[in-house]
C-alpha positions as CSV (number, residue, x, y, z in Angstrom):
1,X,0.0,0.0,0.0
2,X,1.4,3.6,-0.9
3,X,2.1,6.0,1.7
4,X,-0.5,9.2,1.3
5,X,1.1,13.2,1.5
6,X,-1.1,15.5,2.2
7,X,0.1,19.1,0.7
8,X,-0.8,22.3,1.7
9,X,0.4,25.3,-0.5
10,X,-1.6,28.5,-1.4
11,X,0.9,29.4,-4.6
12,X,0.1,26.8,-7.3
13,X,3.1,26.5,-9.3
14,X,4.8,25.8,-6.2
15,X,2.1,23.0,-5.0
16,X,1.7,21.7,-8.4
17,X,5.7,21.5,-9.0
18,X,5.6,19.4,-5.6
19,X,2.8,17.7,-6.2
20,X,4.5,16.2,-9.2
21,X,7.6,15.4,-7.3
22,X,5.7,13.4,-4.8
23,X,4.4,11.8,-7.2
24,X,7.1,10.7,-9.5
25,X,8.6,9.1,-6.5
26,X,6.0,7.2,-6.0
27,X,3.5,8.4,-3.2
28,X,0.0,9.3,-3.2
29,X,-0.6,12.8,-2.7
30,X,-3.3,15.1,-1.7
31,X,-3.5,18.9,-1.9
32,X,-4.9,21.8,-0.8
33,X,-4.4,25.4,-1.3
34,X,-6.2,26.2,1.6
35,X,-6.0,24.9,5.4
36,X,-9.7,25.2,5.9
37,X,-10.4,22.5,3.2
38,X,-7.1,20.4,4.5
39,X,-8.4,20.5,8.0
40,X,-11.5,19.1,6.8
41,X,-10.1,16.3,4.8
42,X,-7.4,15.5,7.9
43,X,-10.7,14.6,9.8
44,X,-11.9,11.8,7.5
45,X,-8.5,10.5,6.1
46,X,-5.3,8.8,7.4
47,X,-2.0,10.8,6.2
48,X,1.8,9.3,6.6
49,X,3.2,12.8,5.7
50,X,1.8,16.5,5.8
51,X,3.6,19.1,4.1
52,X,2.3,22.8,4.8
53,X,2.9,26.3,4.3
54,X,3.3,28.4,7.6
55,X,1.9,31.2,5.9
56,X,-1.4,30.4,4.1
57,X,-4.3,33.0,2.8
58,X,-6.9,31.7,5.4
59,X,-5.4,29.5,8.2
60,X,-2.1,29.8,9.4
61,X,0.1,26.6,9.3
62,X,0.6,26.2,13.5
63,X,-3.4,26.2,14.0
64,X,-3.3,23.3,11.4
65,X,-0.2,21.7,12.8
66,X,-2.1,22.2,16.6
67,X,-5.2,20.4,15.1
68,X,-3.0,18.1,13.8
69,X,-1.4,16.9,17.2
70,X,-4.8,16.1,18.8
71,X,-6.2,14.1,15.7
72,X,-3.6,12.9,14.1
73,X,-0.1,10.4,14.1
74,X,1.1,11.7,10.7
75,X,4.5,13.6,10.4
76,X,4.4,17.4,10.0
77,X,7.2,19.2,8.1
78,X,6.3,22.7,7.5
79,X,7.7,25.2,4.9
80,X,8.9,28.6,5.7
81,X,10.3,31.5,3.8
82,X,13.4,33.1,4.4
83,X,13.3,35.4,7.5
84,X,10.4,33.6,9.5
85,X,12.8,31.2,10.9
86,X,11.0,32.0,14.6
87,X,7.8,30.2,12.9
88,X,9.5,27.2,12.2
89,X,10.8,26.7,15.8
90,X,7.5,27.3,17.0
91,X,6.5,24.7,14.4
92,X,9.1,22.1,16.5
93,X,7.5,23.0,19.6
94,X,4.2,22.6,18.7
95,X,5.6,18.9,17.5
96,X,6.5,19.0,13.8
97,X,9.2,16.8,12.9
98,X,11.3,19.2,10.8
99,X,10.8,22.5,8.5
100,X,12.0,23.4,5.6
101,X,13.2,27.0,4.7
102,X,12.3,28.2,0.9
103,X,13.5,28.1,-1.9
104,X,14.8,25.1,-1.6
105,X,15.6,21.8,-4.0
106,X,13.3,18.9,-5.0
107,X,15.9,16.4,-4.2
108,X,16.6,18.1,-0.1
109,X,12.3,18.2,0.0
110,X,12.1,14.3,-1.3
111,X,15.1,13.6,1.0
112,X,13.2,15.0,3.7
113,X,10.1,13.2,3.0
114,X,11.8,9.8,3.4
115,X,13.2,10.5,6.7
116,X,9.6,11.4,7.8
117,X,7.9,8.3,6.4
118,X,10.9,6.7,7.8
119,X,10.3,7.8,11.0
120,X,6.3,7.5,11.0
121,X,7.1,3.4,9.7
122,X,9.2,2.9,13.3
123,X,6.6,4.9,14.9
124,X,3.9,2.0,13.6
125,X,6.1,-0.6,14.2
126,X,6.8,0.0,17.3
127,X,2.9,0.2,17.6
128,X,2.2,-2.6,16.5
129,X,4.6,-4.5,18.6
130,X,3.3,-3.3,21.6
131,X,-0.1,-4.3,21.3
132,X,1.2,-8.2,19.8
133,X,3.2,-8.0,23.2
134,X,0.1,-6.6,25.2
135,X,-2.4,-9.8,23.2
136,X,0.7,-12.2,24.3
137,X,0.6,-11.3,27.7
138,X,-3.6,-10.8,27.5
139,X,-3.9,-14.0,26.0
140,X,-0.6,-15.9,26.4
141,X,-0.4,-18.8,24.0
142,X,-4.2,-18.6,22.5
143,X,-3.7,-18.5,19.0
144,X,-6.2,-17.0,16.3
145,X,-7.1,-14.2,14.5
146,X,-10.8,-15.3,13.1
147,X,-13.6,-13.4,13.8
148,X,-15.2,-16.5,16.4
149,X,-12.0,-16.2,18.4
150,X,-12.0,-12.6,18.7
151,X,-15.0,-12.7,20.2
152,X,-13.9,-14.8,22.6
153,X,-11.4,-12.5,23.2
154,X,-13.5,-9.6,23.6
155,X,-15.3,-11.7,26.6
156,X,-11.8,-12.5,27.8
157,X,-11.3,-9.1,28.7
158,X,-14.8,-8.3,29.7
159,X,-15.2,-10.5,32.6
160,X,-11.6,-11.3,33.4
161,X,-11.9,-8.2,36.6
162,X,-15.0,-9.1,37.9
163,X,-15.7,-12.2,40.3
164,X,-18.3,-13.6,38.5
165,X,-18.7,-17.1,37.6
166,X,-17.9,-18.4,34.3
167,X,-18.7,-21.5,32.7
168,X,-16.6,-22.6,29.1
169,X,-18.4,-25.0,26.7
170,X,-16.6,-26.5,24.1
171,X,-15.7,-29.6,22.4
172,X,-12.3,-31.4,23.6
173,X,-9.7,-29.7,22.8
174,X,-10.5,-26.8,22.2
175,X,-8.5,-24.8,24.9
176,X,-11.2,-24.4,27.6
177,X,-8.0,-24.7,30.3
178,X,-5.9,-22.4,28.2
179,X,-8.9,-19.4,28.7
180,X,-9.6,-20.5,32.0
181,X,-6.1,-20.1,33.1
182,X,-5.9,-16.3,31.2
183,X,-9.2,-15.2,32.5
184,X,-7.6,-15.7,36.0
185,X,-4.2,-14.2,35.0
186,X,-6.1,-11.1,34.1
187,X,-8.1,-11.0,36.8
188,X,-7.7,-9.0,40.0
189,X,-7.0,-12.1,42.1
190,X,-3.6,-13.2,39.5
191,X,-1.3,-12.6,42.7
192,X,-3.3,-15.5,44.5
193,X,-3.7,-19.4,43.7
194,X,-5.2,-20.9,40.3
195,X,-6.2,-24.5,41.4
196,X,-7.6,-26.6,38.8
197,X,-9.5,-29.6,39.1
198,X,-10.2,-32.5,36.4
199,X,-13.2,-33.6,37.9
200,X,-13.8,-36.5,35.0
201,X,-10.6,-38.1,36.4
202,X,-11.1,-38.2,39.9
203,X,-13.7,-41.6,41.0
204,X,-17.0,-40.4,42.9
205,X,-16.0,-41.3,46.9
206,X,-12.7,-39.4,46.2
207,X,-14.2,-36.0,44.8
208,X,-15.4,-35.0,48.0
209,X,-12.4,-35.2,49.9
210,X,-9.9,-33.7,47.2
211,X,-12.7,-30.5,46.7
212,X,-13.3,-29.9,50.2
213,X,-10.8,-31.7,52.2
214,X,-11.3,-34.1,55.0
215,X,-10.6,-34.7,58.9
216,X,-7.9,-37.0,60.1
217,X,-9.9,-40.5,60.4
218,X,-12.9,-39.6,58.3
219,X,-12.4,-42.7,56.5
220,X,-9.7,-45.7,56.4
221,X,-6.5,-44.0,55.1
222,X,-7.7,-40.3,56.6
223,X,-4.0,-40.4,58.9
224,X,-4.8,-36.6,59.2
225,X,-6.0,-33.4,58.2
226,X,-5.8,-32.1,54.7
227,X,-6.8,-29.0,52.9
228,X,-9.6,-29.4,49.6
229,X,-8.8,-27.7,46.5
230,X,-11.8,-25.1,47.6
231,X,-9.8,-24.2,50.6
232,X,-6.3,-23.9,48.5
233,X,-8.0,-21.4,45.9
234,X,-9.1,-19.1,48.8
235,X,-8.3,-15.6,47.6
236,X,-8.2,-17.5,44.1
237,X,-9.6,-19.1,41.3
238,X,-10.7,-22.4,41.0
239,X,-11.4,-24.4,37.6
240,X,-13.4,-27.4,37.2
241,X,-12.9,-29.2,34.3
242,X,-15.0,-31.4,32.8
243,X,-17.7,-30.2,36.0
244,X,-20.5,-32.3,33.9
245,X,-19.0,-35.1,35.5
246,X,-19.8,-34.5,38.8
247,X,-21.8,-37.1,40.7
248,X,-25.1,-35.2,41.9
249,X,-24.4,-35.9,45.5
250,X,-21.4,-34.1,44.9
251,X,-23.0,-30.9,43.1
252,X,-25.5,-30.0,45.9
253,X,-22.3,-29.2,48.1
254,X,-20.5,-27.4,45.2
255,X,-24.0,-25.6,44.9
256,X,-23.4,-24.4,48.3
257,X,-20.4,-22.8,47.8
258,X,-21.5,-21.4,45.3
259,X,-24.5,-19.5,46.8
260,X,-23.1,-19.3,50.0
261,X,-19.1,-19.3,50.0
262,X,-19.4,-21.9,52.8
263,X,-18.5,-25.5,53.1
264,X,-17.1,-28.2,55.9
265,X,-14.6,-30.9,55.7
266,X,-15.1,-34.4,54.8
267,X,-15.6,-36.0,58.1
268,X,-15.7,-32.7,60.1
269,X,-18.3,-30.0,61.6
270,X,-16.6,-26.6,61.3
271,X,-18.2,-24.9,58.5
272,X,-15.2,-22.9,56.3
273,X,-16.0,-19.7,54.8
274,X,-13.7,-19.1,51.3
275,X,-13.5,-16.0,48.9
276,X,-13.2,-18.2,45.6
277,X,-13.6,-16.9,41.9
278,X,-15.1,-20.0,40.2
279,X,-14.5,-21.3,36.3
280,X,-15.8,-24.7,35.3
281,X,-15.6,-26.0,31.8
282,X,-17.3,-28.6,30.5
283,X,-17.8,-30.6,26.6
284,X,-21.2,-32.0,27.6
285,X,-24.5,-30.4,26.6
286,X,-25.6,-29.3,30.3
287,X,-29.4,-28.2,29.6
288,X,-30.0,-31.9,28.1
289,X,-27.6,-33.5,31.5
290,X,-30.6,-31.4,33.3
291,X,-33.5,-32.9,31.2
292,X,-31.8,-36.1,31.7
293,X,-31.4,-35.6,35.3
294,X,-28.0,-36.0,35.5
295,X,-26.7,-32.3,36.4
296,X,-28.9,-30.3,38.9
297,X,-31.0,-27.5,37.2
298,X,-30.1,-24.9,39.9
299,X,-26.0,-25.6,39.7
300,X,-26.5,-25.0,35.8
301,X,-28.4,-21.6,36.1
302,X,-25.7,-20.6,39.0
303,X,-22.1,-22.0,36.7
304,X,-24.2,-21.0,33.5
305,X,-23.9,-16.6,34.6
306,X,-21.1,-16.2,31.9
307,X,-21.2,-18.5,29.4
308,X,-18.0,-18.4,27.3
309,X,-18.6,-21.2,24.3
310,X,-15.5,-22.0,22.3
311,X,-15.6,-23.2,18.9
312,X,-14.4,-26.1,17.6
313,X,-11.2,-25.9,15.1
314,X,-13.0,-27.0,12.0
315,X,-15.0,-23.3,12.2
316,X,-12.4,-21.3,12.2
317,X,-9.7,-23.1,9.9
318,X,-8.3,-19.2,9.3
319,X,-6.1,-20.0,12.0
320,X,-4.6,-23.3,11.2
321,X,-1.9,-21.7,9.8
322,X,-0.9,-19.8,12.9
323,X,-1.8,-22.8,15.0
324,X,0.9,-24.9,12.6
325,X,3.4,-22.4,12.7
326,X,3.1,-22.1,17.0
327,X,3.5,-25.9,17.2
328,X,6.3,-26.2,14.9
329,X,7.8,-23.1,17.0
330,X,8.0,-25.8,20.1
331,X,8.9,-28.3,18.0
332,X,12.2,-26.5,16.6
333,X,12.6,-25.5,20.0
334,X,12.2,-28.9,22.0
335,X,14.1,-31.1,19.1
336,X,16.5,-28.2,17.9
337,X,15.3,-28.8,14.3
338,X,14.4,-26.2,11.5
339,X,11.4,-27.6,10.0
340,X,9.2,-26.6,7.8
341,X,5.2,-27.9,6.3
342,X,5.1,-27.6,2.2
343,X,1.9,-26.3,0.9
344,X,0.2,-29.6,-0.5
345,X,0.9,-30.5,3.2
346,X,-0.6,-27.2,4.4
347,X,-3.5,-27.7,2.2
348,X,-4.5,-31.3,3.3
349,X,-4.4,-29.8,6.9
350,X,-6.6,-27.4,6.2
351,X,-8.9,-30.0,4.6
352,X,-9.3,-31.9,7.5
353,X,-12.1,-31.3,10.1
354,X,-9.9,-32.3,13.5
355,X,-12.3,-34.0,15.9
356,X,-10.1,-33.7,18.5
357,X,-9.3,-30.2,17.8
358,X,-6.6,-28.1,18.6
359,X,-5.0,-30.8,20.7
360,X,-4.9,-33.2,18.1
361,X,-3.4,-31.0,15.5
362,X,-0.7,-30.4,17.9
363,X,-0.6,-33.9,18.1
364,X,-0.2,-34.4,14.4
365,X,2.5,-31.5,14.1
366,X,4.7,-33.0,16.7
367,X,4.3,-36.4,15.4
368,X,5.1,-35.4,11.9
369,X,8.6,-33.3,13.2
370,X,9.5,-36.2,15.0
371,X,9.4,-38.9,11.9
372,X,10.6,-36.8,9.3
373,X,13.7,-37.4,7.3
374,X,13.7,-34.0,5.6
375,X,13.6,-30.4,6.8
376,X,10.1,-30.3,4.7
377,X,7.5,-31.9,5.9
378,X,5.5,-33.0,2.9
379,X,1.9,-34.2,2.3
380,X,2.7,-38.2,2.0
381,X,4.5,-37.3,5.4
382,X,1.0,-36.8,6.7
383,X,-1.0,-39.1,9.0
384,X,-3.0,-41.5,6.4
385,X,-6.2,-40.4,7.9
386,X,-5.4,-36.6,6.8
387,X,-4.7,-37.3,3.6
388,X,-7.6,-40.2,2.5
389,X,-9.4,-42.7,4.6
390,X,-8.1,-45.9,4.8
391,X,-8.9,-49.0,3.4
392,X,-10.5,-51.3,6.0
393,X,-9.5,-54.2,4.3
394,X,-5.8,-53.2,5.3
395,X,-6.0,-52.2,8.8
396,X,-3.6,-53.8,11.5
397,X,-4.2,-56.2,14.4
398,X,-4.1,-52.9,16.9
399,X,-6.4,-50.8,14.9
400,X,-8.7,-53.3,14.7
401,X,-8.7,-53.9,18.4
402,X,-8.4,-50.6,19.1
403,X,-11.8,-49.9,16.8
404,X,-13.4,-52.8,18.9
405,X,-12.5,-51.6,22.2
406,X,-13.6,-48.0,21.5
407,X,-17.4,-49.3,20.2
408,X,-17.6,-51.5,23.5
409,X,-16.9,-48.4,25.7
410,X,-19.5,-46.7,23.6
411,X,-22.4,-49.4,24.0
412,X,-21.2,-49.5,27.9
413,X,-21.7,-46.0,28.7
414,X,-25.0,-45.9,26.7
415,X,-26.1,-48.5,29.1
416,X,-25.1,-46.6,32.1
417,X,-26.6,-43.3,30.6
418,X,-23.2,-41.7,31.1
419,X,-22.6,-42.7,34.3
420,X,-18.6,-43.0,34.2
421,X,-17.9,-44.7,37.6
422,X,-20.8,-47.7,36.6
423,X,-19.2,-47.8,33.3
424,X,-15.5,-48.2,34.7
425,X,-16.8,-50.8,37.2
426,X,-18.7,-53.0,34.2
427,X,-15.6,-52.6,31.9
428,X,-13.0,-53.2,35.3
429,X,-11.0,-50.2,34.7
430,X,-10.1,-47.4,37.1
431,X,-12.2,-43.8,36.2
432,X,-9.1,-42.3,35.2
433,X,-8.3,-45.0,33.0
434,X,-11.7,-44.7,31.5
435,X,-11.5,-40.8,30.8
436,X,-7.9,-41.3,29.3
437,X,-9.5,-43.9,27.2
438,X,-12.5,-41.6,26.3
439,X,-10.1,-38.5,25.6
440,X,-8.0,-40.7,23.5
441,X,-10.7,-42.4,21.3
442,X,-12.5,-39.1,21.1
443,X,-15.7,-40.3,22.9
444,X,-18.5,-37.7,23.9
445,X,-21.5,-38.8,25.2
């Protein structure tokens, strides 16, 4: 994009032999020979440069250049004739970057042209690096530019100061943790504890005691007193993942806290009072958990106050390019390899809809750096899943049984309704083990 002069000069042989200068070299120009029309046109238009007369027929050149200071980031160089040199330091005060006495050469006023635009281009620069810095520190390690994650952003910053709860929907993998975590880094309460929870991997008679603690001997292995994760996030924030997995017994006492910032030990009788900021995330549909009657309608309407819904990688493939280039950023780091994806590579990512999101294309960029033989990663390089569906008639022993164990934990938790700790005891796995399996198969239910 050309950079745009604006010129003011009341004598029109000089403003038209200027004009043409400006021109010839290149640059959009713009002129008047009056600094009421100018000052008009300065407040609907951007201008890198502005070139005026101190001495104009209606307007002097320091009233424009004082208009100029409050409305505008452009460079000022102003022209003076010989004699009025006291203008042209009132010119500097008043913040122009230079002045430039007349008569004077096209080549000195082109010269001085390019050390304006020079300057104005560090000026931006600079700019613009400070706010990159200020959205890295804002939002450190969220990636996208598209219009469905500025949004997010947007509510980011709007609720991040306030104590208000806030509940993040989204699909696996999306980064729920990731906003979570900023929201309490810009927060008010970023000098005090961030606990976080995974309340999918902990089994039902152990959620009590790790959310609200318990008393020495409140059951066998209770050999004393420890502190919940409620009671660690005082003056905090707390995050519950995956809080749709909370048994209901569980949920009335998280409803409590909630409503009344109270809660006792497992096992005990003193009732704690905590000043907690709450987040919970979650990749289950809470209103139909409610109609099932698995989640407790009141819990939802208190978690559901600010609703932050992420969306799912496949809207918002915009970004997959950045997304690429941040993972292979860790990669280089991690392996101490310069790597790079060609475009048929780049294309076929972008093709692919990422059920897992943006944790499996990290997956698939680290995987990829790892078994490359080349410093190009190219699209036969690829996961054979990315790049066409495979043939079933060729799939190995372990895909196979992988397949088969993936529809059996399906048809178990349909029988249970969801219910993860019934479906860990039918299948004889821990809880944990089932929600690793779940997260690693890419099961939602």
């Amino acid at each position: 994009m050309r950079e745009t002069i604006l010129l003011i000069e009341d004598e029109k042989l000089m403003r038209v032999t200027l004009e043409d200068a400006l021109k010839s070299a290149g640059y959009d120009v713009v002129s008047f020979e009056t600094g009421t029309g100018a000052m008009d046109s300065l407040m609907n238009n951007p201008f890198d440069v502005i070139v005026t007369d101190v001495r104009l027929p209606d307007v002097d050149g320091l009233s424009i250049l004082k208009k100029i200071s409050s409305t505008n980031d452009a460079q000022v160089i102003v022209m003076t004739a010989f004699g009025t040199i006291k203008d042209a330091v009132e010119a500097m005060k008043l913040g122009a970057f230079d002045y430039i006495t007349k008569p004077f050469s096209l080549d000195e006023f082109l010269l001085l042209i390019e050390r304006a635009l020079d300057v104005k281009r560090l000026k931006d620069e600079n700019i613009r690096l400070k706010k990159d810095l200020s959205r890295c520190y804002c939002f450190p390690n969220i990636i996208g530019e598209s219009h469905e994650m500025k949004k997010v952003y947007s509510l980011v910053e709007k609720v991040a100061d306030s104590d208000s709860t806030v509940l993040i929907l989204g699909e696996s993998g999306t980064g729920k943790e990731l906003i979570a975590t900023t929201i309490h880094y810009q927060s008010k309460r970023k000098d005090k504890p961030l606990i976080k929870v995974n309340c999918a991997a902990m089994s039902e008679g152990l959620i009590e005691s790790e959310l609200f603690g318990h008393e020495k001997g409140a059951f066998t292995g209770a050999i004393k007193r420890k502190p919940g994760r409620f009671e660690l996030a005082s003056g905090g924030t707390i995050f519950l993942d995956e809080i749709g997995d909370i048994p209901l017994s569980t949920q009335s006492k998280i409803l409590r806290v909630i409503q009344e910032r109270q809660f006792e030990r497992v096992g005990g009788t003193e009732t704690l009072n905590v000043d907690v900021r709450i987040i919970a995330a979650t990749n289950r549909n809470l209103e139909e958990e409610v109609k099932r009657g698995n989640f407790r309608e009141d819990l939802y309407y208190r978690l559901n106050v600010i609703p932050i819904t992420l969306p799912p990688l496949r809207n918002r493939k915009e970004d997959i390019p950045y997304l690429i280039d941040f993972f292979l950023d860790k990669c280089k780091n991690k392996l101490s390899r310069n790597i790079s994806f060609s475009k048929d590579a780049i294309d076929a990512l972008l093709a692919y809809d990422y059920p897992g999101n943006i944790r499996e294309l990290e997956n698939i960029v680290e995987r990829c750096v790892i078994l490359s033989t080349s410093d190009t990663i190219q699209k036969d390089d690829l996961p054979p899943f990315i790049v066409k569906k495979p043939d079933n008639k060729y799939l190995s022993l372990s895909d196979i049984a992988a397949e088969a164990e993936k529809e059996h934990i399906i048809r178990i938790l349909k029988t249970t309704k969801g219910n993860k700790t019934r479906a860990a005891e039918m299948l004889g796995i821990s809880r944990k083990t089932l929600w690793e399996k779940m997260n690693a198969y890419r099961i939602e239910l």
